[in-house]
C-alpha positions in Angstrom: -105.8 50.7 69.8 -103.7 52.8 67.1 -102.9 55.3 69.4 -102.0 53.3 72.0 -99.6 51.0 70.5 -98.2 54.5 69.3 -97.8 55.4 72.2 -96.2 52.6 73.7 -93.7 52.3 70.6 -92.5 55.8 69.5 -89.5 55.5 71.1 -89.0 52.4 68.3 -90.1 54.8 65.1 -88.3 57.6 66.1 -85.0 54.8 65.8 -86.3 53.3 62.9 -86.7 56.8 61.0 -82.7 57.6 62.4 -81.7 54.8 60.8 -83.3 55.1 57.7 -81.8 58.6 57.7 -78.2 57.7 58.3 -78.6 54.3 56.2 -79.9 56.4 53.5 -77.2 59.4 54.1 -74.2 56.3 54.0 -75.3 54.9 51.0 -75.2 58.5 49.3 -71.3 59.1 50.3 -70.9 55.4 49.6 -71.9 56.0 45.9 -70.2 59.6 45.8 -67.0 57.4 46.9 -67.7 55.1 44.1 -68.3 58.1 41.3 -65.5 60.1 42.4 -63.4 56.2 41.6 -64.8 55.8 38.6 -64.2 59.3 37.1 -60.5 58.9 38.4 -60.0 55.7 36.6 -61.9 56.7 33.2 -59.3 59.9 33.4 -56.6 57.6 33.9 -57.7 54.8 30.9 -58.2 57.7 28.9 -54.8 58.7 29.4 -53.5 55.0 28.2 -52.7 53.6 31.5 -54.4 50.3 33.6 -56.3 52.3 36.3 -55.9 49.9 40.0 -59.0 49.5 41.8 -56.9 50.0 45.3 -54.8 53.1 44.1 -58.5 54.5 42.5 -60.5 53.8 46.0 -57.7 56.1 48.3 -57.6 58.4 45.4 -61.4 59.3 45.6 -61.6 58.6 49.4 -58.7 61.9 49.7 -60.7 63.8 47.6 -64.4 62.7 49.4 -64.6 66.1 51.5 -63.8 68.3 48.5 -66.8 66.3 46.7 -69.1 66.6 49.5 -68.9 70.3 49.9 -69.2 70.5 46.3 -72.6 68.4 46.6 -73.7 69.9 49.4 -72.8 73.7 47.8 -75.2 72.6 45.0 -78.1 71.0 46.8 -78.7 73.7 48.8 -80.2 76.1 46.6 -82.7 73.5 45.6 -83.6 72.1 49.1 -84.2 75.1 50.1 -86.4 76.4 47.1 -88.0 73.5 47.5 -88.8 74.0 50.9 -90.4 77.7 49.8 -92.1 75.8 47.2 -93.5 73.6 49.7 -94.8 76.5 52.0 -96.7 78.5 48.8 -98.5 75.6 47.9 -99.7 75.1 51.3 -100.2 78.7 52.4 -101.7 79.2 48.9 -104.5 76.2 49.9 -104.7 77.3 53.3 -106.0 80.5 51.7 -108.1 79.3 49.1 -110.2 77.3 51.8 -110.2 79.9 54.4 -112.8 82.0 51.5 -116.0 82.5 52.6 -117.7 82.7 49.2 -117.4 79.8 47.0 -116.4 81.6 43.7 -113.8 83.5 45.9 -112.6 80.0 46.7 -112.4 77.9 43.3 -110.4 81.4 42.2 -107.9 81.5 45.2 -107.6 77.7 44.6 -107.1 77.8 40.9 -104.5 80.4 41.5 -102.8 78.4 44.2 -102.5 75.6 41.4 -101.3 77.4 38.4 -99.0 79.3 40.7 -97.6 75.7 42.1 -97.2 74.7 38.6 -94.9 77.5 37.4 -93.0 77.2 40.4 -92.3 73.8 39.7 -91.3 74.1 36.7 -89.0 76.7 37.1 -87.8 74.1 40.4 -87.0 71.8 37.7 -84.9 73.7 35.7 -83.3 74.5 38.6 -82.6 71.1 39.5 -81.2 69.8 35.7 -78.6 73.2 36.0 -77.3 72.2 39.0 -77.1 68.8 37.9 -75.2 69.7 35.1 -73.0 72.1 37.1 -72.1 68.9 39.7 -71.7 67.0 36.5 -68.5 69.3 35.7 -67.7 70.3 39.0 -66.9 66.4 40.3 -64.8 66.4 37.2 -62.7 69.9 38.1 -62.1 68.6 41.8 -61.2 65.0 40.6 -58.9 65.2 37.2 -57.7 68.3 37.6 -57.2 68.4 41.1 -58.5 71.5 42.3 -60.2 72.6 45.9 -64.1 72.7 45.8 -64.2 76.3 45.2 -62.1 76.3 42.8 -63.5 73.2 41.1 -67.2 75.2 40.9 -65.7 78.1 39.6 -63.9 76.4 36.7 -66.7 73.9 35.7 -68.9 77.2 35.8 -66.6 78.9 32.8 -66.7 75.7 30.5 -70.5 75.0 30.9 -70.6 78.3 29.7 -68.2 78.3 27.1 -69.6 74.9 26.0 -73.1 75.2 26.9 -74.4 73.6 23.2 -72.4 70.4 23.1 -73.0 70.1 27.5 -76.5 70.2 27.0 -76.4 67.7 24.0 -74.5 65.1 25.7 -76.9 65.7 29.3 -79.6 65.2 26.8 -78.4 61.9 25.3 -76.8 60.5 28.1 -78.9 61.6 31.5 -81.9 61.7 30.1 -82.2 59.0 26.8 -80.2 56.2 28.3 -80.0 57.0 32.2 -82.9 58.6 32.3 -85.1 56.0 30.0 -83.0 52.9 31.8 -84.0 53.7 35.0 -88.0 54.4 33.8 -87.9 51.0 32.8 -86.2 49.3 35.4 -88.8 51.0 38.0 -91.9 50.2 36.0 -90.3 46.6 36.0 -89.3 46.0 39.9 -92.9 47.6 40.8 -94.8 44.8 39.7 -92.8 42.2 42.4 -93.6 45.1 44.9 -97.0 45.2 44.1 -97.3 41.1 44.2 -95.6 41.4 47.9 -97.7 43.8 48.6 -100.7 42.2 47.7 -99.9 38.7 49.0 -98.8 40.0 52.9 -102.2 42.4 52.9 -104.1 38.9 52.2 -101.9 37.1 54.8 -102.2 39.9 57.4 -105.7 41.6 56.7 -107.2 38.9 54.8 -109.7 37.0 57.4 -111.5 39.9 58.3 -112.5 41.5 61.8 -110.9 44.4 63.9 -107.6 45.1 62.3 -104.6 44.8 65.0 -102.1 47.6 65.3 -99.3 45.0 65.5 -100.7 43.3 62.0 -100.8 47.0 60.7 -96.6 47.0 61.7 -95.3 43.9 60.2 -97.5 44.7 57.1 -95.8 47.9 57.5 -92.3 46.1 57.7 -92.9 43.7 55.3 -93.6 46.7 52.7 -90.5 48.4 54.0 -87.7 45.7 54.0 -89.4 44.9 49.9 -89.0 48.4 49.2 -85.9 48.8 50.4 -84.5 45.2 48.6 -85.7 46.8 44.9 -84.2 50.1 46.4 -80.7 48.4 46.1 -81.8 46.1 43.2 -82.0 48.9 41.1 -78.8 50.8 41.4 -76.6 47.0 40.9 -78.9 46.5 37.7 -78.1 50.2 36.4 -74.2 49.6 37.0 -73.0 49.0 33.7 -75.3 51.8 32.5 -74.2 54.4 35.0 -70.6 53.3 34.7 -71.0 54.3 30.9 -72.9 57.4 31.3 -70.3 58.4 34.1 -67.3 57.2 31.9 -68.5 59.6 29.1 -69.1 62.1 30.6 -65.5 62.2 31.6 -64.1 61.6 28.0 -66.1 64.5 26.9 -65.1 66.7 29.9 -61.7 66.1 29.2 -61.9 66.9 25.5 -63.9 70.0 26.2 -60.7 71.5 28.6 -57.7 70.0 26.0 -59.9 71.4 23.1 -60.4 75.4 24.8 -58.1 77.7 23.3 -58.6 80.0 26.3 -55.9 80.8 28.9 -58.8 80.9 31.5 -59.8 77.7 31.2 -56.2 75.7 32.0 -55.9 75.2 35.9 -52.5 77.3 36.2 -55.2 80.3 35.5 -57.9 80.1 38.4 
């Protein structure tokens, strides 16, 4: 019965999965609009003047390609590692369990793991340097106005020349209060997910028999639109917090380039 409602409705998942893709792909140039506003508009407070919300919003929205490349620049290393990290891990189990003998096998297999491990740890260093690097580079592009290229190459020369106090403040801010905020709020909006969950399996599996694949659907559904409600939950309950972290970052950023002695590091130099 599965496969046949599948095959009757795939025309209906392969649109459901588009637009979960291009909702999901809106809402990240909707929030890059939003940081690249907020950046502006801390530089500008900083400066002593009343930042507008209007001026702020055209402001980020002429600068969005320059922030996307820059994104998009320092995603790809990691999108694509991960992919490769993806493929070892599964060609390393794919050998493990193709060994005839059994000791041959936990060894290939134990191999396969502690080899998945390292590389996963080296992925996530990866991940928190570009981070780090966007960090600066959305700054470079935004206050300083410089083209994306530009931008990377000058927020590369002051996470190096300030690479102590940059990983102090990524260590306070990102991880101790976004980082720590966001563990909290997640641990917190799972339990009305899990009640949800709980009450529509009851409502929909709950009287026993053959299961139906349309039950299966709107459970499926009903799990979906829930998730995606605490999806957007969490993000307006971490706005003051990431409008702080994002706001700091900023002030430092701009006390890091009027603080550097060096010629190199002034935008008439790059």
């Amino acid at each position: 019965m599965l496969q046949r409602w599948l095959e009757q409705n795939w025309p209906l998942l392969v649109l459901a999965f588009l637009g979960f893709f291009l909702f999901a792909l809106l809402i990240q140039l909707v929030a890059l609009w939003g940081q690249g506003a907020l950046i502006l508009g801390s530089g500008e407070a900083a400066e002593g003047r009343s930042p507008a919300l209007g001026a702020l919003a055209r402001q980020a929205a002429a600068r969005l390609l320059r922030l996307i490349g820059i994104m998009v620049l320092l995603g790809a290393p990691g999108f694509l590692i991960t992919l490769i990290l993806l493929l070892a891990i599964l060609v390393g189990f794919l050998l493990a369990f193709a060994q005839g003998a059994e000791a041959i096998r936990i060894a290939t297999l134990l191999v396969a793991i502690l080899t998945a491990l390292v590389l996963l740890g080296c992925l996530l260093l990866l991940a928190g340097a570009l981070h780090l690097w966007s960090r600066l580079a959305l700054r470079a592009a935004l206050l300083e106005d410089l083209p994306w290229l530009r931008a990377l190459r000058r927020s590369f020369q002051i996470g190096m020349r300030r690479i102590g106090p940059l990983l102090l403040v990524w260590l306070v801010l990102d991880i101790g209060v976004l980082g720590v905020t966001t563990f909290i709020l997640s641990i917190l909006t799972a339990i009305p997910l899990l009640a949800v969950g709980s009450l529509a399996f009851l409502a929909f599996f709950g009287g026993g028999g053959p299961v139906d694949p349309s039950a299966m659907f709107q459970f499926a559904l009903v799990i979906a639109l829930a998730a995606l409600c605490i999806s957007i939950l969490i993000p307006l309950l971490l706005g003051p917090v990431i409008a702080f972290v994002e706001t700091v970052w900023t002030l430092a950023y701009r006390s890091w380039i009027g603080s550097s002695p060096a010629a190199g590091e002034r935008p008439s130099a790059i």
